[in-house]
C-alpha positions in Angstrom: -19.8 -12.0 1.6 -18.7 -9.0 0.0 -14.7 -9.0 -0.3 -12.4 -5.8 -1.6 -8.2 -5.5 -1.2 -6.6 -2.9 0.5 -3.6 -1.6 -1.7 -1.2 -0.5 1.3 2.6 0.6 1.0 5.0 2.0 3.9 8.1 4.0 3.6 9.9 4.1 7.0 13.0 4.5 7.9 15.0 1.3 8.0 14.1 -2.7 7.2 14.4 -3.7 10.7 11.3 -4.9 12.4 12.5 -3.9 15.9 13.5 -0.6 15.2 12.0 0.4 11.8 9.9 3.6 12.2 7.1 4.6 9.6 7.6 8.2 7.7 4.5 7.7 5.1 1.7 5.6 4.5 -0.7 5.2 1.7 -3.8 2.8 0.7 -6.2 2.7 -2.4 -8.9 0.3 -1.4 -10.6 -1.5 -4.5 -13.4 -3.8 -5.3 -12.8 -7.9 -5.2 -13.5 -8.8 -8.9 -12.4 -5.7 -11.3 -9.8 -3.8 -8.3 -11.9 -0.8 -9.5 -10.7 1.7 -7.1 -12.8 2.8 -4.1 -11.1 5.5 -2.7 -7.2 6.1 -1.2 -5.8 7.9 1.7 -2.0 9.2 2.6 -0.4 10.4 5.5 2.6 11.6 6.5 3.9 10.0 10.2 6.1 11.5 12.7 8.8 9.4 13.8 11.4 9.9 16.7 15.5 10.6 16.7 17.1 8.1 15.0 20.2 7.2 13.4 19.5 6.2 9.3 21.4 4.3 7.4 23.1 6.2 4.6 21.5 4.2 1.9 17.4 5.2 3.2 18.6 8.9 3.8 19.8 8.9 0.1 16.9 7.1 -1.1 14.3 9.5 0.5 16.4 12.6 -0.6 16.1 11.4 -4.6 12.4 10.5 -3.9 11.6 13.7 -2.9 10.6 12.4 0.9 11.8 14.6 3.0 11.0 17.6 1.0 7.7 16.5 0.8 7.4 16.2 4.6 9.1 19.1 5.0 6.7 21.8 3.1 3.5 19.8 4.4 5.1 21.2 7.9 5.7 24.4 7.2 2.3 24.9 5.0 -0.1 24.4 7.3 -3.6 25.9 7.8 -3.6 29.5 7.2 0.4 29.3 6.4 1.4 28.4 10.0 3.7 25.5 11.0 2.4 22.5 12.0 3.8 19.3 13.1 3.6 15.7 11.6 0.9 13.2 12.9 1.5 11.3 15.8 1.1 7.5 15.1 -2.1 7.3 17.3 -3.7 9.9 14.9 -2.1 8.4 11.7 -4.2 5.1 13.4 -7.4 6.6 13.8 -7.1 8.4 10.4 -7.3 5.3 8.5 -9.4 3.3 10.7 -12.1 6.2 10.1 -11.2 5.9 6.3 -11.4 2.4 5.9 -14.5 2.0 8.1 -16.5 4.6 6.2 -15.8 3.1 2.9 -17.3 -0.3 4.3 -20.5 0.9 5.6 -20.7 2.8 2.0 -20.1 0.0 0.4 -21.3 -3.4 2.0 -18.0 -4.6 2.7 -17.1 -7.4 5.2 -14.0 -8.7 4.0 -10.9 -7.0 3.3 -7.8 -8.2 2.1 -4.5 -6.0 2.4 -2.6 -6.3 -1.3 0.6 -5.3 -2.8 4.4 -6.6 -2.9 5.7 -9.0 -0.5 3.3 -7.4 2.2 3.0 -9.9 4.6 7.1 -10.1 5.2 7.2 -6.5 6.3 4.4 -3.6 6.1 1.7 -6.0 7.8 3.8 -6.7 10.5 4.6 -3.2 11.6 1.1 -1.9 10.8 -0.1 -4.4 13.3 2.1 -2.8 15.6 1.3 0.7 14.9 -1.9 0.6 13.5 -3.9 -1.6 15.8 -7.5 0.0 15.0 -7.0 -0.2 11.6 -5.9 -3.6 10.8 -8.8 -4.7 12.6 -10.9 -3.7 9.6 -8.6 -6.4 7.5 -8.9 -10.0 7.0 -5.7 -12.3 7.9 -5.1 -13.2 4.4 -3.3 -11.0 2.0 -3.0 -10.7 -1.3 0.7 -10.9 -2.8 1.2 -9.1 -6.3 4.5 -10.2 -6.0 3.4 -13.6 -6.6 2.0 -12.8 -9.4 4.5 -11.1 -10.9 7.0 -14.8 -10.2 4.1 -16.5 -11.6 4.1 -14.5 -15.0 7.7 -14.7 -15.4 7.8 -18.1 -14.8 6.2 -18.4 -18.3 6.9 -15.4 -20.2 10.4 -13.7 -20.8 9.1 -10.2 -21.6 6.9 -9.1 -18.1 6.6 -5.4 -18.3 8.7 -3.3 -15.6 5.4 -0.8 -13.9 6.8 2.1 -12.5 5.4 4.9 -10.8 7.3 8.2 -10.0 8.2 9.0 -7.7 9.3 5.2 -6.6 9.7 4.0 -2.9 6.9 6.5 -2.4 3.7 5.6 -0.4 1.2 6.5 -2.8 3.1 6.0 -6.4 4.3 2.2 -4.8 0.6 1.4 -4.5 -0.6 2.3 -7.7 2.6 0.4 -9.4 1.3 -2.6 -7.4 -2.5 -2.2 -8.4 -1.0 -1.4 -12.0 0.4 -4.7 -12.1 -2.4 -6.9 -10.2 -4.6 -5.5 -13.2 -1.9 -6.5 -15.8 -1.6 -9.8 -14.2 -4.9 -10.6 -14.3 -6.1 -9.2 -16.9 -6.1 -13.2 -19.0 -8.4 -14.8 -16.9 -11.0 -11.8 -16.7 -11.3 -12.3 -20.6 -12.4 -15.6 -20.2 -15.7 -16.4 -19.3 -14.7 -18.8 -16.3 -11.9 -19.9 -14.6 -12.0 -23.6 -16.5 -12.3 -22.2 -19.9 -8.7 -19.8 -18.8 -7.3 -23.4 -17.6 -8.6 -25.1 -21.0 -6.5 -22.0 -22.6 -2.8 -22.4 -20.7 -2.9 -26.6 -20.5 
């Protein structure tokens, strides 16, 4: 079995399950032992009316969201408009992505990875990205977990931050940054007993 992790992160437009509507996605899909990086895809998604909270409109203003959407509209193929991807499309998008990479690469299990993922970004990409997330395994991989687990012993765990934050892509390589940091002990030992042998 060859196993790899799917670094995914969603920017939507509100925290509720039932109404929550995806603006941006972003993945970096790695290897199992090193998270060497594979490859990555981003999209932006288009999302119906809705009324946003305050707070999300503010945070995707100072992020640089909606100016990012914005010009990926209006610069289009030979300078004409064009709209954002439909969800279907977004689907299909990374479903082709993903599936290339694991023909390419001998893969047959893949785990989705970064912060608290299975609370919220699993969830709605099983709703909205059906073809997709049959590429991934059930079990994901919680950085966040790791991060509880460091501070649990140390009182000076580094803060990773990449700009712009509560973006797609710059979210997923914070949360890759710090599953390499993280980990980073035990791949300098020579087996996992001998990193036990070190901590007990």
């Amino acid at each position: 079995m060859t196993r790899a992790f799917c670094f995914l992160d969603l920017e939507t437009t509100g925290l509720n399950l039932q109404t929550a509507q995806i603006l941006e996605v972003a993945c970096i899909l790695t290897d199992f032992h090193g998270l060497n990086e594979f490859g990555n895809v981003h999209s932006y998604v288009h999302y119906e009316d809705v009324t946003f909270d305050p707070f999300i409109v503010n945070m995707h203003t100072e992020n640089g969201l909606w100016d990012a959407m914005n010009n990926w509209m209006l610069n289009g193929e030979k300078g004409n408009a064009r709209p954002l991807p439909q969800i279907s499309y977004v689907d299909t998008l990374l479903a082709d992505w993903i599936g290339n990479l694991k023909a390419v690469y001998n893969l047959d299990h893949i785990e989705m990875a970064g912060s608290t993922i299975g609370q919220f970004d699993m969830q709605l990409c099983n709703r909205d990205f059906p073809h997709f997330m049959k590429h991934l395994h059930h079990r994901v991989f919680d950085v966040r977990s790791l991060k509880t687990l460091a501070e649990m012993t140390h009182n000076d765990v580094p803060e990773i931050i990449v700009e712009p934050k509560h973006r797609a892509m710059s979210d997923c390589q914070s949360e890759l940054k710090y599953a390499r940091q993280f980990l980073r002990p035990m791949w300098e030992t020579s087996s996992y007993a001998e990193h036990v042998e070190k901590i007990l």
